[in-house]
C-alpha positions in Angstrom: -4.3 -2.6 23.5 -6.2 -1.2 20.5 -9.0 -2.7 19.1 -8.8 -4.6 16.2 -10.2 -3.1 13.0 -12.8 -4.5 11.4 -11.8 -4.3 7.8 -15.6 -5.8 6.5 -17.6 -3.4 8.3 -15.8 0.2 7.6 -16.1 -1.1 3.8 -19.6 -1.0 4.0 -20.2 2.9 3.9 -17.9 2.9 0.8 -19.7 -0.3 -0.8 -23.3 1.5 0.1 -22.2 4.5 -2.3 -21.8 2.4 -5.7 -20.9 5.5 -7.3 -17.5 5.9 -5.7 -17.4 1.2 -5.4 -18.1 1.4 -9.4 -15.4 4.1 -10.2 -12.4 3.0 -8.2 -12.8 -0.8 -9.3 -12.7 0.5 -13.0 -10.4 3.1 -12.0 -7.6 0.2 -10.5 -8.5 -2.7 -13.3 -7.3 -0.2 -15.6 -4.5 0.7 -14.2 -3.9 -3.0 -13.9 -4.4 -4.0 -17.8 -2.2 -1.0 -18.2 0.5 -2.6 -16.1 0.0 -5.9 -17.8 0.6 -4.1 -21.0 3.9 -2.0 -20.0 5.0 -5.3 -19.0 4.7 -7.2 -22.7 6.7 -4.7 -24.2 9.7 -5.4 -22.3 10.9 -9.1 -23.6 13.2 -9.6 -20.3 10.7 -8.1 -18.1 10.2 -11.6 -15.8 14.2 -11.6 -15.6 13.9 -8.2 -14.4 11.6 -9.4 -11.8 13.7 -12.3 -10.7 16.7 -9.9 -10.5 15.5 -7.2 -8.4 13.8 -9.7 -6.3 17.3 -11.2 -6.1 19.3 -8.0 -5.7 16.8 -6.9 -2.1 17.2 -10.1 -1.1 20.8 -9.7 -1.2 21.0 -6.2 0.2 18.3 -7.5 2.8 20.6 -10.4 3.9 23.8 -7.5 4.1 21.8 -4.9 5.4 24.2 -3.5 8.1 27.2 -3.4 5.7 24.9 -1.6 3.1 23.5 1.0 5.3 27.1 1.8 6.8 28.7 2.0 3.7 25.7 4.7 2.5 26.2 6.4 5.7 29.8 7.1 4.8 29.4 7.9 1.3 26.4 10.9 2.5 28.3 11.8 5.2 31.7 12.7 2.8 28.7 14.7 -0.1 28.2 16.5 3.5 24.9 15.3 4.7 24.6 14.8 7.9 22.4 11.2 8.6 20.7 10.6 11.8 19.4 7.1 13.0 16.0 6.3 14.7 15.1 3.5 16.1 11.2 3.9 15.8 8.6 6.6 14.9 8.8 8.9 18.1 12.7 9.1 17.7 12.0 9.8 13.9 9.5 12.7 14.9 11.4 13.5 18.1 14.8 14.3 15.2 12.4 16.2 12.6 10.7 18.9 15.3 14.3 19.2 16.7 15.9 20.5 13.7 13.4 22.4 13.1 12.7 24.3 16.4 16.7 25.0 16.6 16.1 27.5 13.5 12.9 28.4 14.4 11.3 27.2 11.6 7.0 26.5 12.0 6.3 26.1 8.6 7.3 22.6 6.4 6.6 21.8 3.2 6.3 17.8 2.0 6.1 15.6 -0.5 4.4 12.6 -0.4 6.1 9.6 2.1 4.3 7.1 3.3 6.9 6.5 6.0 6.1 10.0 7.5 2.4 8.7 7.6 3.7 5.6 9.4 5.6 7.1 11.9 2.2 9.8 12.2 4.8 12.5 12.1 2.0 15.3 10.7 0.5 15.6 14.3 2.9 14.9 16.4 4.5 18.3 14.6 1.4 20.0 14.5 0.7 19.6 18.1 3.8 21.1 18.7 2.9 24.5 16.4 4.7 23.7 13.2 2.9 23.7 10.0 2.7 20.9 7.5 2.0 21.1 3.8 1.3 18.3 2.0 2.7 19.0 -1.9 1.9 15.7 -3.7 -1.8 16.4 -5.1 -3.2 13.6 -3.3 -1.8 13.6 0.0 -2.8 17.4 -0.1 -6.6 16.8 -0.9 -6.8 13.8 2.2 -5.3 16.5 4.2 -7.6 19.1 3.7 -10.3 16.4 4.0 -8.6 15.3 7.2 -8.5 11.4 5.7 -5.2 9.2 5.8 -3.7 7.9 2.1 -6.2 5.9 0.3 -3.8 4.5 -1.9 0.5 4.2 -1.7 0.4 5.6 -5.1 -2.7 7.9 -5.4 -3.6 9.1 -2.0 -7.0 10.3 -3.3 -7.7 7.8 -6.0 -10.9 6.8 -4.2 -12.3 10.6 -5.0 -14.3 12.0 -7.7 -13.3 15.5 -9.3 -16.7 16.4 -8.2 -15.6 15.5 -4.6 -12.3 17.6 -5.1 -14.5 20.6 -6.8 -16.7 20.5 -3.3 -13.5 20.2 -1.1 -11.3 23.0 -2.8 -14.6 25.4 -2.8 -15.0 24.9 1.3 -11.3 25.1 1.8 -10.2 27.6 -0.9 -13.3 29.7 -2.3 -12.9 28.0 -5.4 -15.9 26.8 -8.1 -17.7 24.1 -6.5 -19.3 23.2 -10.2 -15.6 23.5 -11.9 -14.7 19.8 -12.1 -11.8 19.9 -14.7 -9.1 18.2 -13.8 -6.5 20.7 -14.6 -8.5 23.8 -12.8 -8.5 22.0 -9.9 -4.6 21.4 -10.0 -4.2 25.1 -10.7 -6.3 25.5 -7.1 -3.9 23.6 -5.5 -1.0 25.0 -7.1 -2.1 28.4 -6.0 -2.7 27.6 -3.2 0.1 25.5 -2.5 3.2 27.3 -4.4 3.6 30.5 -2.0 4.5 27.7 0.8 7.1 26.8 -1.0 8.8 30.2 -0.6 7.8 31.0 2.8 8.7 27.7 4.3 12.2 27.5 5.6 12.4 23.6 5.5 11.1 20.7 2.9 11.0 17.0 3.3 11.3 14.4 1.0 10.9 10.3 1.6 13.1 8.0 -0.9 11.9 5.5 -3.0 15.7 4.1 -3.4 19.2 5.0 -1.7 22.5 4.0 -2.9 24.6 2.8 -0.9 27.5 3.2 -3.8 27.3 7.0 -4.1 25.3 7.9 -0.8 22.4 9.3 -3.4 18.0 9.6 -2.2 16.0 8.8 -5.6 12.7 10.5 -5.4 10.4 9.1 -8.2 7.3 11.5 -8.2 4.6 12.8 -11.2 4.4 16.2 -9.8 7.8 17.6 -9.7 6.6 18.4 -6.0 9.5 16.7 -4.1 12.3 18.6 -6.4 10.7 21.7 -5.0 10.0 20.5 -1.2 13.9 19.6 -1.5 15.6 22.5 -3.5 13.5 26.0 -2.8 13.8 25.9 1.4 17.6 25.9 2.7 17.3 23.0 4.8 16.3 19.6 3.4 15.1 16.6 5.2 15.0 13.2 4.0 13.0 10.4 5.9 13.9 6.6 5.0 12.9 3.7 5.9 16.5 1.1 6.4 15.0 -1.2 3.5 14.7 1.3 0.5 18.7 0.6 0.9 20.0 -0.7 -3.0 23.7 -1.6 -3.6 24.9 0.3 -6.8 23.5 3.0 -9.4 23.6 0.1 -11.8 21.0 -2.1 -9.7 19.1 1.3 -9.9 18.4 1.3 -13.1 16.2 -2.3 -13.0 13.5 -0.6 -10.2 13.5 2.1 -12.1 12.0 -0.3 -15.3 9.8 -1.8 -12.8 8.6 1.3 -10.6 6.4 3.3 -13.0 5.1 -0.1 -15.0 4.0 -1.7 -12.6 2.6 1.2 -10.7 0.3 3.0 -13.6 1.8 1.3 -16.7 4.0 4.2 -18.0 7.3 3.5 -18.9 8.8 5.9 -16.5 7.8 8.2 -14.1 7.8 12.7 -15.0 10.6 13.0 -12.5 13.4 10.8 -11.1 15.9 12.7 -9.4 19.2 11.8 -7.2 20.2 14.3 -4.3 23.5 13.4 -3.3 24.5 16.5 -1.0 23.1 20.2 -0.3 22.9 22.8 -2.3 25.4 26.0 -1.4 24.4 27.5 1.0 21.7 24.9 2.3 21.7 21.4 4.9 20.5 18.3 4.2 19.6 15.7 6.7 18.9 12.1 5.8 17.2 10.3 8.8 17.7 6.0 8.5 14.3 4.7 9.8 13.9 0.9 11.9 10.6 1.3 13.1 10.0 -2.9 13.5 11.6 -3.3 10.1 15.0 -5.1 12.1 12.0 -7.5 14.0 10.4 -8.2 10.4 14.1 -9.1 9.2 14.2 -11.6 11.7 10.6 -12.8 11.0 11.7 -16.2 8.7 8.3 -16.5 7.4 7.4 -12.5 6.8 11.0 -11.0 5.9 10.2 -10.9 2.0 7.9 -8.1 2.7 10.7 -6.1 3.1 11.5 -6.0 -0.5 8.0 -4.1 -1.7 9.0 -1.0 -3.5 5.9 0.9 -2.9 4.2 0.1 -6.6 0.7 -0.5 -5.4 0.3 -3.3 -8.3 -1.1 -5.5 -5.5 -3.8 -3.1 -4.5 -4.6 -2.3 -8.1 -5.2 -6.0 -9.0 -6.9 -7.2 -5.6 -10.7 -7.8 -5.8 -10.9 -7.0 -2.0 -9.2 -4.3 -2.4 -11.5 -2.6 -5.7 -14.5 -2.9 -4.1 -13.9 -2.3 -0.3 -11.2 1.0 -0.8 -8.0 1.9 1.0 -9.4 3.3 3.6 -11.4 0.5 5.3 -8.4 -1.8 5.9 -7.6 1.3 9.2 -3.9 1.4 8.6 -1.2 3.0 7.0 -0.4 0.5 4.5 -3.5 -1.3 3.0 -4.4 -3.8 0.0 -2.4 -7.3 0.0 0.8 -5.4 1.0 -0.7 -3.9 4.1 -1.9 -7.6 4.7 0.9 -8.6 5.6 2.6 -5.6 7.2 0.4 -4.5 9.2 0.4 -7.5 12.3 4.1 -6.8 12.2 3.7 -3.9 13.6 0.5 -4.9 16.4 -1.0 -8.6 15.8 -4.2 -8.2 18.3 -5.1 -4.7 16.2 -5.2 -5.9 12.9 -6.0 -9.7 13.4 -8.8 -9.0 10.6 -6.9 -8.3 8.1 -5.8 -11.9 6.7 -9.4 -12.6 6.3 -9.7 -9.9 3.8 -8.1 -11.6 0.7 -9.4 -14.2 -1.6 -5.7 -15.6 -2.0 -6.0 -15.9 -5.4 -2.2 -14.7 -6.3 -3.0 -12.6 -8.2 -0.8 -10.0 -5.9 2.0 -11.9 -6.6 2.1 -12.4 -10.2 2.3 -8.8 -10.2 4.9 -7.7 -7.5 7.9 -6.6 -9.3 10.2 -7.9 -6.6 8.2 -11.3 -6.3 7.3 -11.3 -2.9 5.0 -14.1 -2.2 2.6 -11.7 -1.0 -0.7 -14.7 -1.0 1.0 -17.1 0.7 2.4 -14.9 3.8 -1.4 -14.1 3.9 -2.3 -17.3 4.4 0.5 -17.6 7.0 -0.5 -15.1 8.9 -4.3 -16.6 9.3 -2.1 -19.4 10.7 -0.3 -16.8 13.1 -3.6 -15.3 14.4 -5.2 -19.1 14.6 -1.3 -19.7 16.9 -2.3 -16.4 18.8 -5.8 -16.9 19.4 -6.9 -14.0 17.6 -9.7 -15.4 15.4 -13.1 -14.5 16.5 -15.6 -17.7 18.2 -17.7 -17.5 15.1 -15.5 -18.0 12.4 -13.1 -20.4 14.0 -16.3 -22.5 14.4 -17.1 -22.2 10.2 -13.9 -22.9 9.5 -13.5 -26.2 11.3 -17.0 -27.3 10.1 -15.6 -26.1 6.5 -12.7 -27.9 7.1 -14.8 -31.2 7.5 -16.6 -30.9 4.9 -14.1 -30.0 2.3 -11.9 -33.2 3.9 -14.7 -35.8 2.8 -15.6 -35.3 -0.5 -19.2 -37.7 -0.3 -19.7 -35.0 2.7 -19.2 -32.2 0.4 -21.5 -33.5 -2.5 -24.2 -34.1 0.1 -24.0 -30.4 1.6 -23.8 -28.8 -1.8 -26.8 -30.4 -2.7 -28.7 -29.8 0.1 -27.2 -26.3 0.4 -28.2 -25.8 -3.4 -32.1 -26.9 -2.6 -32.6 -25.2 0.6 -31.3 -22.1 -0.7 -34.9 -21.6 -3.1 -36.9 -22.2 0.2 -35.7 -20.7 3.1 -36.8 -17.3 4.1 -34.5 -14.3 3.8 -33.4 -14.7 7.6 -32.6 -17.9 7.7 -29.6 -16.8 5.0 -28.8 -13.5 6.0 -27.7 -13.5 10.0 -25.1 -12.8 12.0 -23.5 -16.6 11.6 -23.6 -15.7 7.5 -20.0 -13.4 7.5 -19.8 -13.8 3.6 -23.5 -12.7 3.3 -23.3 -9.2 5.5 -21.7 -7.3 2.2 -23.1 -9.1 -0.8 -26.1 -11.0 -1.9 -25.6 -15.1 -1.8 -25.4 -16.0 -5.2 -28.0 -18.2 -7.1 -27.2 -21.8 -7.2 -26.6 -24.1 -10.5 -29.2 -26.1 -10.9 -26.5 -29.1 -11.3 -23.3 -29.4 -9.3 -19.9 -29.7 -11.3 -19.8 -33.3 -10.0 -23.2 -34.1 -11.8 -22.5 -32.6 -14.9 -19.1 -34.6 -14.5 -21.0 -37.9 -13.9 -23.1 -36.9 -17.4 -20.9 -35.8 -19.8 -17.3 -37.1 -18.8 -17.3 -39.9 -16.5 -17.5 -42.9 -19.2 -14.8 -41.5 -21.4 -12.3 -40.8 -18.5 -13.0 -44.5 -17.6 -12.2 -45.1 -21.3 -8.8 -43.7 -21.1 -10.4 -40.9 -23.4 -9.6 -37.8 -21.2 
C-alpha cells in the first residue's frame, strides 16, 4: 500500500519561494478572467454548457454501443484498434508494436493518459527512447518533473528557469530568457527526432464514434508532426473521450480553447481518420478504472471532464500550492476527485485540499459538480477510516460548535480575545493544521453578530429589512 501524499506539506517548498507562489497565482487568475471573458461573448454559451454536459452524459450512459460503433467505423478507414484493460496492457501493446519493427526511438505529443498509465519508463526501461514534443511536457522532462498543469505542463516555471534548464541540457544561453529563443532551443533540438524516429504518438481530446475520427486540439502543431512525419502512428485514448457525431464535435470544440486559456479556438484542430499511404495507424481504447468510476453512482460525472484545466486555473488551493504538490497525475479540483478512484488509502489527503467554494464548477464546461463530489469524497474517506486522529477530532469539536449557535458566539469571542495574548506557540503547533502554511489572521475587533445586534437588529424586528 502506498503512502498517502500529503498534499499541505510538498506545497510548502513551492509556497517558501514567493517568486514562483506570486507568478503562477497571477499567471492562472488571468487566464481565468480571460476565460470569463471568452465566455460573455458567446450569448448561448451556458446552453452550450448544459448541452455538452448533456451529450457525455448520454454517450456515458451508451458507452459500449458508442465505443463499438467507433471501433468499426476505424477499423473500415483501416486502423487497426486494440483494447486494454488497464495501464500495463496499454504499455505492454505500445513496446510491442514497437519492438516488432525494431523501432527505439518515439516521438510524442502531449497525453496525459500516457502520464497516467507511466508509459515513459516503462518504455524507457525497456531501451526505447521517448521524446516529449509539446513544449511543456518537453521542459518537465528534461527537468525529470511530472505535468504541472493538464494544459501547461510547465506553467509553474519562469523563462529564467527554462534559460537555466536548456543551457545544462542543450549548451544554450543561460541569460537568454526570450520566450521565442528558447522555443527555437527546443525546436532544434527537438525537430531532427521527428525525422529519425520511426514511430509518433498522439492522445485524443475527442473521438467520433460517427466517422471513427481522433481530434487532437494542440497550440504547437506538435501532434500533426508526431502523427504524420514517422510511418507508424499510435493513438492512446482513454474509453470516455468517446463523442457521438461530428456535429456534437463542434460544441467542445466552443468550449475547449475558452475555457482552457480564453481564445476562441485553439492553433490546430485536426481529425485523423486513417493512415497515410504507405504508413499504420493504431488506435489503443484505454479502461484503466474508468468502467469502476462508471459504476461509481456518486463519482461517474467525472467522467465527462474534457481536460480544460478551468478548475485548476480558478482554485485558490490550487494558485498558491502548484500542480505538483497534489503527487498525482491529475491535480487541482479535477484530480480531487479522480484521484481516490484510482487508490483511496494514497490520496486520502486530497479532499482536504479545497475550500469548496464552487468556484470549479461554475466553470467546468461540461458541469460536473466537481465541489460537491469533493465534499463526498471527505465523506468516503470519513466511511473508510482514512482521516488522520487529529483532524477527525477538530472536525467533531467544529461540528459542535458550528451546531449551537450561543456556542459559537461564545468561542468567537473568546477565540477573538485570546488570540492578542497568547504567545506564538500556543497558536502555531502541531494541533493548528490551518496555521502550518499561513499566518492566522487578525481578528475584528467586533463579531458580525455584534455589529448585527447594533446596526440591524431593531429594524429587522420592525419588519424594515
Amino acid at each position: 500500500m502506498s503512502a498517502p501524499v500529503d498534499q499541505a506539506k510538498n506545497a510548502e517548498k513551492f509556497l517558501a519561494d514567493t517568486v514562483h507562489e506570486q507568478r503562477l497565482d497571477k499567471l492562472l487568475w488571468a487566464m481565468r478572467m480571460r476565460r470569463d471573458a471568452a465566455a460573455r461573448q458567446v450569448p448561448e454559451w451556458e446552453e452550450l454548457r448544459t448541452l455538452a454536459s448533456e451529450i457525455k452524459e448520454h454517450t456515458l450512459s451508451n458507452l459500449s454501443q458508442y465505443l463499438i460503433e467507433f471501433e468499426t467505423k476505424a477499423t473500415a478507414n483501416g486502423v487497426i484498434v486494440h483494447w486494454a484493460r488497464d495501464a500495463h496492457e496499454h504499455n505492454q501493446i505500445v513496446y510491442n508494436l514497437l519492438a516488432e519493427q525494431g523501432i527505439d526511438l518515439l516521438v510524442k505529443s502531449k497525453s496525459m493518459l500516457t502520464e497516467e498509465c507511466e508509459m515513459r519508463p516503462f518504455l524507457e526501461r525497456r531501451g526505447i527512447r521517448v521524446t516529449e514534443t509539446d513544449l511543456g511536457e518537453r521542459i518537465q522532462q528534461l527537468d525529470n518533473q511530472p505535468p504541472g498543469h493538464i494544459v501547461g505542463p510547465a506553467i509553474h516555471k519562469t523563462n529564467k528557469d527554462v534559460a537555466v534548464l536548456f543551457s545544462k541540457k542543450y549548451g544554450s544561453d543561460p541569460y537568454n530568457e526570450d520566450t521565442a529563443y528558447l522555443a527555437g532551443v527546443m525546436r532544434e533540438n527537438t525537430r531532427p527526432d521527428f525525422l529519425k524516429a520511426h514511430a509518433g504518438m498522439t492522445g485524443a481530446n475527442f473521438v467520433v464514434a460517427e466517422t471513427g475520427a481522433i481530434v487532437v486540439a494542440t497550440n504547437e502543431g506538435n501532434a500533426d508532426l508526431s502523427a504524420n512525419t514517422p510511418p507508424l502512428h499510435i493513438c492512446s485514448v482513454g474509453i470516455e473521450k468517446i463523442i457521438p457525431t461530428t456535429e456534437s464535435l463542434a460544441v467542445f470544440i466552443r468550449l475547449l480553447a475558452r475555457s482552457a486559456t480564453g481564445d476562441t479556438i485553439t492553433q490546430y484542430t485536426s481529425m485523423f481518420r486513417g493512415p497515410r499511404k504507405g504508413a499504420a495507424m493504431h488506435v489503443i481504447l484505454v479502461d484503466n478504472g474508468r468502467s469502476a468510476r462508471l459504476g461509481m453512482k456518486r463519482f461517474w460525472h467525472s467522467l465527462k471532464c474534457i481536460r480544460c484545466a478551468a478548475c485548476m486555473n480558478t482554485c485558490p488551493v490550487y494558485r498558491r500550492s502548484g500542480g505538483l504538490s497534489y503527487g498525482s497525475t491529475y491535480m487541482g479540483p479535477i484530480g480531487i476527485i479522480l484521484m481516490p478512484t484510482f487508490e483511496v488509502h494514497k490520496y486520502n489527503e486530497l479532499p482536504f485540499a479545497s475550500t469548496l467554494n464552487g468556484s470549479c464548477s461554475n466553470v467546468c464546461p461540461v458541469k460536473i459538480d466537481i465541489h460537491e463530489q469533493i465534499y463526498v469524497w471527505r465523506e468516503v474517506m470519513e466511511e473508510h477510516d482514512q482521516i488522520q486522529v487529529v483532524k477527525k477530532e477538530a472536525m467533531r469539536v467544529a461540528d459542535k460548535v458550528l451546531s449551537h449557535p450561543a456556542l459559537y458566539q461564545i468561542a468567537t469571542t473568546t477565540l477573538s480575545a485570546a488570540l492578542e495574548v497568547l504567545p506564538h506557540f500556543a497558536v502555531y503547533n502541531r494541533l493548528n493544521a490551518w496555521g502550518k502554511h499561513r499566518d492566522v489572521p487578525e481578528a475584528a475587533r467586533e463579531t458580525f453578530h455584534e455589529w448585527y445586534r447594533n446596526n440591524r437588529a431593531d429594524a429587522n424586528e420592525g419588519g424594515k429589512l
